[in-house]
BAZA-601810 format. One record per residue (C-alpha): residue number from 1; residue in three letters; x negated, z negated, y. Coordinates in Angstrom, 3 decimals, padded with zeros to 6 digits. Each point is the difference from the previous one (the first is absolute). Last residue first. Example, Ala and Ser with C-alpha at 12.3 -4.5 7.8 and 13.67 -1.06 7.14 Angstrom:
site resi=2 | resn=SER | east=-013.670 | up=-007.140 | north=-001.060 $
site resi=1 | resn=ALA | east=001.370 | up=-000.660 | north=-003.440 $
//
This chain:
site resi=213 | resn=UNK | east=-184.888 | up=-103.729 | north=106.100 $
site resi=212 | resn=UNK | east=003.755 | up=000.973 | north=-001.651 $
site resi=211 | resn=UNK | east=-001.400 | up=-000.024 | north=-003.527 $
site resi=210 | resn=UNK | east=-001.574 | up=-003.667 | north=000.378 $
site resi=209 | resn=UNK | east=003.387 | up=-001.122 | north=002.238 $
site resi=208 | resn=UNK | east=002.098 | up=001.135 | north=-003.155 $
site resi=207 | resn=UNK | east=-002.340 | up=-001.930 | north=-002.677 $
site resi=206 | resn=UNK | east=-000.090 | up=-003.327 | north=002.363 $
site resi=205 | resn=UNK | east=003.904 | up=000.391 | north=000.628 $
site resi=204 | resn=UNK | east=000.456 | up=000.371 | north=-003.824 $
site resi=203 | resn=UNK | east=-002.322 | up=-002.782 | north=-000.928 $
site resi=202 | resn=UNK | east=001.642 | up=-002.461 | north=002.439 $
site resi=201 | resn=UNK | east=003.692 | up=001.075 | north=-001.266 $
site resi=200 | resn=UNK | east=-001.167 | up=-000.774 | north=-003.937 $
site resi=199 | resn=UNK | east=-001.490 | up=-003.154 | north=001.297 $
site resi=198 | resn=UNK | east=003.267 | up=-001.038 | north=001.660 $
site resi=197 | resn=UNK | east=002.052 | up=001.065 | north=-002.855 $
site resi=196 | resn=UNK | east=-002.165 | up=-001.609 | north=-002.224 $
site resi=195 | resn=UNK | east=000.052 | up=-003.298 | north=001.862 $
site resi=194 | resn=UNK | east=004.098 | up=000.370 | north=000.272 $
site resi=193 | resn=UNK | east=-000.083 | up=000.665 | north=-004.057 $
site resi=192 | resn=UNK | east=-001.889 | up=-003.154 | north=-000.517 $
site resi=191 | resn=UNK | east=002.306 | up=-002.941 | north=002.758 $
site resi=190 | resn=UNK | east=003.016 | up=001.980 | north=-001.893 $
site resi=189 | resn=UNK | east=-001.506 | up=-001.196 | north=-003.560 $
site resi=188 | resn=UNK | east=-000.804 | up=-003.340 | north=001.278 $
site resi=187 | resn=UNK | east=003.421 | up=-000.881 | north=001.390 $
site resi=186 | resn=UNK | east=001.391 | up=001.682 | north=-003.634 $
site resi=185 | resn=UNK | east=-002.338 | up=-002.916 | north=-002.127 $
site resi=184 | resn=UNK | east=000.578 | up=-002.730 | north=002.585 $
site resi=183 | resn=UNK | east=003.782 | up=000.781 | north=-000.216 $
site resi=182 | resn=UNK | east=-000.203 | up=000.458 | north=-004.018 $
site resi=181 | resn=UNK | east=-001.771 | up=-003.159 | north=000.186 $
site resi=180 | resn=UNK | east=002.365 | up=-002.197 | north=001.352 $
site resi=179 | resn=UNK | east=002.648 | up=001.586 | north=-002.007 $
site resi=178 | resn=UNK | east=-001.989 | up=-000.399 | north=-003.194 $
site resi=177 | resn=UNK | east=-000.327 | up=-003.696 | north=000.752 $
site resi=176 | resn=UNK | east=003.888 | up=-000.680 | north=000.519 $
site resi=175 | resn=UNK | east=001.353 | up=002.077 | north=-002.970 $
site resi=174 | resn=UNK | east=-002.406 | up=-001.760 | north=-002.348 $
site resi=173 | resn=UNK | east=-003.172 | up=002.123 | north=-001.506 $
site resi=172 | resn=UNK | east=000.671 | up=001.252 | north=-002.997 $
site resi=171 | resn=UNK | east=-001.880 | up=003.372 | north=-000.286 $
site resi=170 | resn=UNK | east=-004.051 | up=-001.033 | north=001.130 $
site resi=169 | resn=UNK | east=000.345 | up=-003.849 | north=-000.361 $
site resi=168 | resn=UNK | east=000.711 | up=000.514 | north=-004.024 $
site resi=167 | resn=UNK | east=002.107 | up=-003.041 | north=-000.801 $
site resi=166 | resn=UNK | east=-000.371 | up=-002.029 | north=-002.591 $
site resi=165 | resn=UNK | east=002.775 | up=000.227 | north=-003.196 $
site resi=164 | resn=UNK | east=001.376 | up=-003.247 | north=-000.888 $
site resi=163 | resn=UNK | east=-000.627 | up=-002.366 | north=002.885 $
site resi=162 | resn=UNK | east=-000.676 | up=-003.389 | north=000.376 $
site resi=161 | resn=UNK | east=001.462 | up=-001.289 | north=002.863 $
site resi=160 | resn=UNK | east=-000.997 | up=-001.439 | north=003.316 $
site resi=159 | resn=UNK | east=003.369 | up=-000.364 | north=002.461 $
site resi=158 | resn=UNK | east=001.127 | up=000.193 | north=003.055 $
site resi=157 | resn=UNK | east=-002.967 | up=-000.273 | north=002.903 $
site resi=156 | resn=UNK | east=001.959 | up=-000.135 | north=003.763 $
site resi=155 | resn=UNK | east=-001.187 | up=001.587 | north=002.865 $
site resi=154 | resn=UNK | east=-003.670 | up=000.807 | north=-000.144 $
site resi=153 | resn=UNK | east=-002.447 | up=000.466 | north=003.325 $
site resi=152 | resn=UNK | east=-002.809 | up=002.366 | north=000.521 $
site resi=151 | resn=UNK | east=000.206 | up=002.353 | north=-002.742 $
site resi=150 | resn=UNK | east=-003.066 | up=002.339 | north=000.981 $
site resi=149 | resn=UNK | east=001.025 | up=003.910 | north=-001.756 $
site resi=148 | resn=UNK | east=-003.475 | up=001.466 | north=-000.423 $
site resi=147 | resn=UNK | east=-000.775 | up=003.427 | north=000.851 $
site resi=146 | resn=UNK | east=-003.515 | up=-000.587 | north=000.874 $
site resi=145 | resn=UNK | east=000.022 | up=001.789 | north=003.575 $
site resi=144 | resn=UNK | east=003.840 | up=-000.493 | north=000.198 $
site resi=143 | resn=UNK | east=000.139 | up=-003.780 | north=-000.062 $
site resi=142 | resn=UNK | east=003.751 | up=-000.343 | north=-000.285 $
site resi=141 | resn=UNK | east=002.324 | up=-002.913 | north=001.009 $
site resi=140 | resn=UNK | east=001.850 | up=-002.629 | north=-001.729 $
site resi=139 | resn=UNK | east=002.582 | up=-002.721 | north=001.057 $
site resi=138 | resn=UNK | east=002.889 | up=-001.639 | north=-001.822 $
site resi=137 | resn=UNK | east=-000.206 | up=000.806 | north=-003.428 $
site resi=136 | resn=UNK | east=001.680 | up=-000.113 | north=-003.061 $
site resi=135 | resn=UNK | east=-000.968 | up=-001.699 | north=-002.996 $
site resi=134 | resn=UNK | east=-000.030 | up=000.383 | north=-003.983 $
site resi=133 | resn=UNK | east=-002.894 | up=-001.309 | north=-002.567 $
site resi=132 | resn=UNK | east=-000.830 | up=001.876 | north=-003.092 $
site resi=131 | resn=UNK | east=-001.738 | up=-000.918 | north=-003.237 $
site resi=130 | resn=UNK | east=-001.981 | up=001.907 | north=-002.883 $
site resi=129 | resn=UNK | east=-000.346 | up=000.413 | north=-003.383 $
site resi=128 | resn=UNK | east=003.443 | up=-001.297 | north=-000.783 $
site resi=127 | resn=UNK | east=-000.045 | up=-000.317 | north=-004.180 $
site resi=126 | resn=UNK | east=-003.242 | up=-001.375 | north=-000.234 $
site resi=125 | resn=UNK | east=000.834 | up=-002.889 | north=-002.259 $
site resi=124 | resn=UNK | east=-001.116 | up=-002.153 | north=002.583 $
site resi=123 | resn=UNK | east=002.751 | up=001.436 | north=002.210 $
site resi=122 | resn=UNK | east=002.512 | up=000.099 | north=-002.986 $
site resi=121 | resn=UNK | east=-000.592 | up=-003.865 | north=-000.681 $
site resi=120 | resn=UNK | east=-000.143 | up=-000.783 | north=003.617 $
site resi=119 | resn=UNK | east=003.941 | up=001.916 | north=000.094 $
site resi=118 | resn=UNK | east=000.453 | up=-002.495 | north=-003.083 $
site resi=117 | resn=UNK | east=-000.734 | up=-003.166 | north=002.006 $
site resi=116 | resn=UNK | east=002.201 | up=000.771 | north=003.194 $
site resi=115 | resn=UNK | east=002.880 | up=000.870 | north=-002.665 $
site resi=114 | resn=UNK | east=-000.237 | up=-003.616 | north=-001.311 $
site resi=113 | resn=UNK | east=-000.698 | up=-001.678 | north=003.108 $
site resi=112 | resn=UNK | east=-002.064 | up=-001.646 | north=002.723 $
site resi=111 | resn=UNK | east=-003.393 | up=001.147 | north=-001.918 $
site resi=110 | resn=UNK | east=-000.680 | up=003.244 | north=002.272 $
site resi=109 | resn=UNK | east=-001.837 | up=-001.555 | north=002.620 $
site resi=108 | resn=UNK | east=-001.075 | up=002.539 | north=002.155 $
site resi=107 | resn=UNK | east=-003.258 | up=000.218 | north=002.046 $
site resi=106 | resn=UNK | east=-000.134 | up=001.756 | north=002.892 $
site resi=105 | resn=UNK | east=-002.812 | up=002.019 | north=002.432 $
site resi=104 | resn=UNK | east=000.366 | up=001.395 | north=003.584 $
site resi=103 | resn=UNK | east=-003.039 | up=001.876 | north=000.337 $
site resi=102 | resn=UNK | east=-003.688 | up=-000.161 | north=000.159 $
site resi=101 | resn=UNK | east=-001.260 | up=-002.601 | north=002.597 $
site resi=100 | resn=UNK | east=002.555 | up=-002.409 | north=-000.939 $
site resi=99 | resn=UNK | east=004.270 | up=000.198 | north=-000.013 $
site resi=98 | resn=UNK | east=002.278 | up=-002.107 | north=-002.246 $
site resi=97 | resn=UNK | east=003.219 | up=000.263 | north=-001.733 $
site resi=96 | resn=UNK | east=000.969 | up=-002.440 | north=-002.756 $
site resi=95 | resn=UNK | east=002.610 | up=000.629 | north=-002.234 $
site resi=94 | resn=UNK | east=001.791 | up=-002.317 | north=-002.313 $
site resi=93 | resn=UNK | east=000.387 | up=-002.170 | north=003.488 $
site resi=92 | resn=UNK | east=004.119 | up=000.075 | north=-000.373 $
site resi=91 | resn=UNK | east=000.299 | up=001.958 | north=003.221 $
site resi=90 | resn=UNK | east=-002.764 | up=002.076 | north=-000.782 $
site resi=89 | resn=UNK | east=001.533 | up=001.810 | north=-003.381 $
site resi=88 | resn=UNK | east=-000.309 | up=-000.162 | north=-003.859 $
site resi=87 | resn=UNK | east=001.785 | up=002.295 | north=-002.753 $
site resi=86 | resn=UNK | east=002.561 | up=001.983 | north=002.106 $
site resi=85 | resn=UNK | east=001.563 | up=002.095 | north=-002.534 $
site resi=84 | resn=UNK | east=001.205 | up=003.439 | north=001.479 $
site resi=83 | resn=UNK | east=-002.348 | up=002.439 | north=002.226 $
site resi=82 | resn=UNK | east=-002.800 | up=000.289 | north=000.998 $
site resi=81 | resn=UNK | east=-001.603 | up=001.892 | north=-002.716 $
site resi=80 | resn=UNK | east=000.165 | up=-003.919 | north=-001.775 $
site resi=79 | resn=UNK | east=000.006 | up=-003.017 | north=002.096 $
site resi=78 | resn=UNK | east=-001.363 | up=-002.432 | north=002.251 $
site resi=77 | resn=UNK | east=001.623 | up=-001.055 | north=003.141 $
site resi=76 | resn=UNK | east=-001.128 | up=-000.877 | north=003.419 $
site resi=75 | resn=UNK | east=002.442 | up=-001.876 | north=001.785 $
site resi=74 | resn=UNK | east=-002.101 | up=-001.450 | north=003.606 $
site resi=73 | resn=UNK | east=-001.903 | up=003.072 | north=-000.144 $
site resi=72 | resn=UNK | east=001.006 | up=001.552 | north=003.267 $
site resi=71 | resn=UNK | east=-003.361 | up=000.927 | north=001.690 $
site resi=70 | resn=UNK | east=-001.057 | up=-002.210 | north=003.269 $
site resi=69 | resn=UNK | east=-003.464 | up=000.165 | north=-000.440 $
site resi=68 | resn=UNK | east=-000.050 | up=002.887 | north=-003.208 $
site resi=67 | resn=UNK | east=-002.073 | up=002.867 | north=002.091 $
site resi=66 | resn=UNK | east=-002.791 | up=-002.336 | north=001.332 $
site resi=65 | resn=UNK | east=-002.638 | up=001.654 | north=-002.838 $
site resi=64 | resn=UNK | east=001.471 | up=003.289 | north=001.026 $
site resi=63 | resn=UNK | east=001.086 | up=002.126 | north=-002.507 $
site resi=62 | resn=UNK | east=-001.757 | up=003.195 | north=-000.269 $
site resi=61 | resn=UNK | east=001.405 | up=003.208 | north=-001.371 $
site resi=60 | resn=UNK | east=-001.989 | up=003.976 | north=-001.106 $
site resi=59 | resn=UNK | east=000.718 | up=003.561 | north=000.035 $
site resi=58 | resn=UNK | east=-002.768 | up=001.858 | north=-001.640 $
site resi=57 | resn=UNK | east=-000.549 | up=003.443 | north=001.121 $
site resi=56 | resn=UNK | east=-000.123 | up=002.754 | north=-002.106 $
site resi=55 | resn=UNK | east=002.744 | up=001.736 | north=000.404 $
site resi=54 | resn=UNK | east=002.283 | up=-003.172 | north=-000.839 $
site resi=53 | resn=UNK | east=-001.355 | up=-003.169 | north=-001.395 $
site resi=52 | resn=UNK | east=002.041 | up=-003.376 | north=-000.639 $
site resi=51 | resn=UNK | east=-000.230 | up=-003.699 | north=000.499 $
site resi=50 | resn=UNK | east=-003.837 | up=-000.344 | north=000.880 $
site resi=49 | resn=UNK | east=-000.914 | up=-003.951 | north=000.533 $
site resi=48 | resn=UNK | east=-000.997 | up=-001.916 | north=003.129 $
site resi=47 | resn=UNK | east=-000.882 | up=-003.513 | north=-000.754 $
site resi=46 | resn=UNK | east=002.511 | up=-003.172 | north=000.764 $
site resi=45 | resn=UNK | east=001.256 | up=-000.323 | north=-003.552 $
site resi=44 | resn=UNK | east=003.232 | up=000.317 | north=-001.405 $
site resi=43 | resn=UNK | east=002.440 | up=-001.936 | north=-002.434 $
site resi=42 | resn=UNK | east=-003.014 | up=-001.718 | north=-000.825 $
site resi=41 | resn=UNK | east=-000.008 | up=-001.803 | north=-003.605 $
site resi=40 | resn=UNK | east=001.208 | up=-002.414 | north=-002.344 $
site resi=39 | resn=UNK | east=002.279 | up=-000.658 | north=-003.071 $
site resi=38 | resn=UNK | east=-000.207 | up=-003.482 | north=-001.363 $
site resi=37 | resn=UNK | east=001.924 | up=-001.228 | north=-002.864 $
site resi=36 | resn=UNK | east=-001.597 | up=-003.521 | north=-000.896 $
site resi=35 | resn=UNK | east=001.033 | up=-001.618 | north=003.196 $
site resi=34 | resn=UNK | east=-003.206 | up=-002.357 | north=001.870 $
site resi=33 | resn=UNK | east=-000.941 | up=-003.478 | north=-001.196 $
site resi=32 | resn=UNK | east=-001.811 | up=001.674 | north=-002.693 $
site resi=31 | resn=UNK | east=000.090 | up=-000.907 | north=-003.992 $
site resi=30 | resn=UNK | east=000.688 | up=003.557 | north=-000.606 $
site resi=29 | resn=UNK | east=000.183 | up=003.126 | north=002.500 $
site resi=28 | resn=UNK | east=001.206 | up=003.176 | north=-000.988 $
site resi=27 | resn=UNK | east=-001.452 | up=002.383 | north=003.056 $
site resi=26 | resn=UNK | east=000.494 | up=003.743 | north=000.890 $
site resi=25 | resn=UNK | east=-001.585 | up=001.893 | north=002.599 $
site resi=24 | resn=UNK | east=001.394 | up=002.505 | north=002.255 $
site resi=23 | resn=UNK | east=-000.566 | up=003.146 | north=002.140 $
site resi=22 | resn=UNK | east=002.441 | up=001.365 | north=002.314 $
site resi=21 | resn=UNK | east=002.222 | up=003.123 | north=000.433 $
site resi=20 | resn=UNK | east=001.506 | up=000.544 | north=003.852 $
site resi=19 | resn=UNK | east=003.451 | up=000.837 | north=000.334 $
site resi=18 | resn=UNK | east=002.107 | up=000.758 | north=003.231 $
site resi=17 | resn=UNK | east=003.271 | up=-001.024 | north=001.490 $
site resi=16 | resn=UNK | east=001.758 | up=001.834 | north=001.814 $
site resi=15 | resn=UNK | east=002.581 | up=002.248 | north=-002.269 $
site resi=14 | resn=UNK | east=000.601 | up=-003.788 | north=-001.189 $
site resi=13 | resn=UNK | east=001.417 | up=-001.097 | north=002.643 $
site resi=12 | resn=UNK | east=001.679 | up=003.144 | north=000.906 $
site resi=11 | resn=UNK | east=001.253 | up=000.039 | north=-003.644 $
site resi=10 | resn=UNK | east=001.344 | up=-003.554 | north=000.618 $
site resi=9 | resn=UNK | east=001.876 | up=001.186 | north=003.183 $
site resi=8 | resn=UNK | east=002.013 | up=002.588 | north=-001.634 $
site resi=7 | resn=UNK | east=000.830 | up=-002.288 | north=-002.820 $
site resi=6 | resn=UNK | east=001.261 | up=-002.507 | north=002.428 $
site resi=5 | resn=UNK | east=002.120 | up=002.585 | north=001.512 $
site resi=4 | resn=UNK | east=001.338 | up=001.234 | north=-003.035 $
site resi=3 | resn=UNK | east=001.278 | up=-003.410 | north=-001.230 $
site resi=2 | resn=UNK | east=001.435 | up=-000.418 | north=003.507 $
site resi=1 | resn=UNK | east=002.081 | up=003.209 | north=-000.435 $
//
C-alpha cells in the first residue's frame, strides 16, 4: 500500500512538470584551468517564443526575466531523457546555473567520471541532437490579446538532459502545459461563439425592425 502511494504521488509530480528543449554548445578544453568536458547552454531564454499553432493562430510562452528568484535548484541533476544515470549535479558544483539578460544558462562539467566522459563522447558524437530541461511552476497567467502564456515565477528546475528523440511542441506538450492551454484555448472559443451570437441577434433585430418600418 505505501509502495503504491508513493508511486501515485511521483506520477503527480511528474504529470506536472513541463519540458522546454534548449540549445547547447560543446567544449574539450586542453591546457585550460577550466574542465575539459564542457557542455553548455540556456535551459530557456527570457524572449517570447511560439509553442504550438491551432486554427491558425499561434499560441505562444514568455518567461519572465525575474521568474527563477527564489526557484528550487539547489539539486539540479544532469542526465539522460530524464531519467536514470545522474552524470553531474548542483550540489556537487558540476553544474553551474546562472541567469543574464537572455536566459538562465549552464555549463556542465562532464569530466568527474568514466560514464560522465562517454555520455560527452555521444553528445559530441551527435548522438542527442538536442537537450531538455524540466520544471514546474508556481505562477503564470495569460495575455489573451497575443496568446502568450507569461511564466511569472518557477518552482523547482529538475533536471537538463540530453534527449533522444526532440519533442515536437505542437503534439507532445506536457500534461501540465496542455491543460493550461486547453482552458485558455476552450475560454476563448466560448468568449467567439457568444460574440457571434450577439452579432447574429443584432443583425436579425436590425433586418426584422427594417421589414416592420
Amino acid at each position: 500500500m505505501i509502495l503504491k502511494m508513493r508511486k501515485e504521488r511521483q506520477r503527480i509530480m511528474k504529470d506536472n512538470r513541463e519540458y522546454r528543449a534548449m540549445d547547447y554548445t560543446i567544449e574539450k578544453r586542453e591546457g585550460t584551468s577550466e574542465p575539459s568536458f564542457l557542455v553548455r547552454g540556456y535551459a530557456s531564454t527570457f524572449e517570447p517564443y511560439t509553442l504550438f499553432e491551432e486554427d491558425g493562430i499561434a499560441y505562444k510562452e514568455q518567461i519572465d526575466p525575474e521568474a527563477f528568484d527564489g526557484a528550487d535548484m539547489s539539486d539540479v541533476v544532469f542526465r539522460v531523457d530524464h531519467e536514470g544515470t545522474v552524470y553531474a549535479r548542483t550540489s556537487n558544483n558540476s553544474i553551474e546555473l546562472y541567469t543574464d539578460e537572455h536566459g538562465l544558462g549552464h555549463k556542465t562539467d562532464l569530466s568527474l567520471t568514466e560514464k560522465a566522459r562517454g555520455l560527452f563522447d555521444d553528445i559530441r558524437a551527435g548522438m542527442y541532437p538536442k537537450m531538455s530541461f524540466a520544471f514546474t511552476v508556481e505562477d503564470d497567467e495569460y495575455d489573451k490579446k497575443t496568446h502568450t502564456r507569461i511564466i511569472h515565477r518557477i518552482a523547482k528546475v529538475f533536471d537538463i538532459s540530453p534527449v533522444s528523440f526532440p519533442a515536437n511542441p505542437g503534439t507532445e506538450l506536457s500534461v501540465s502545459t496542455r491543460s493550461f492551454f486547453d482552458g485558455a484555448i476552450k475560454e476563448e472559443k466560448a468568449e467567439r461563439l457568444e460574440r457571434e451570437k450577439q452579432l447574429a441577434l443584432a443583425k436579425a433585430r436590425y433586418a426584422y425592425e427594417t421589414i416592420t418600418r
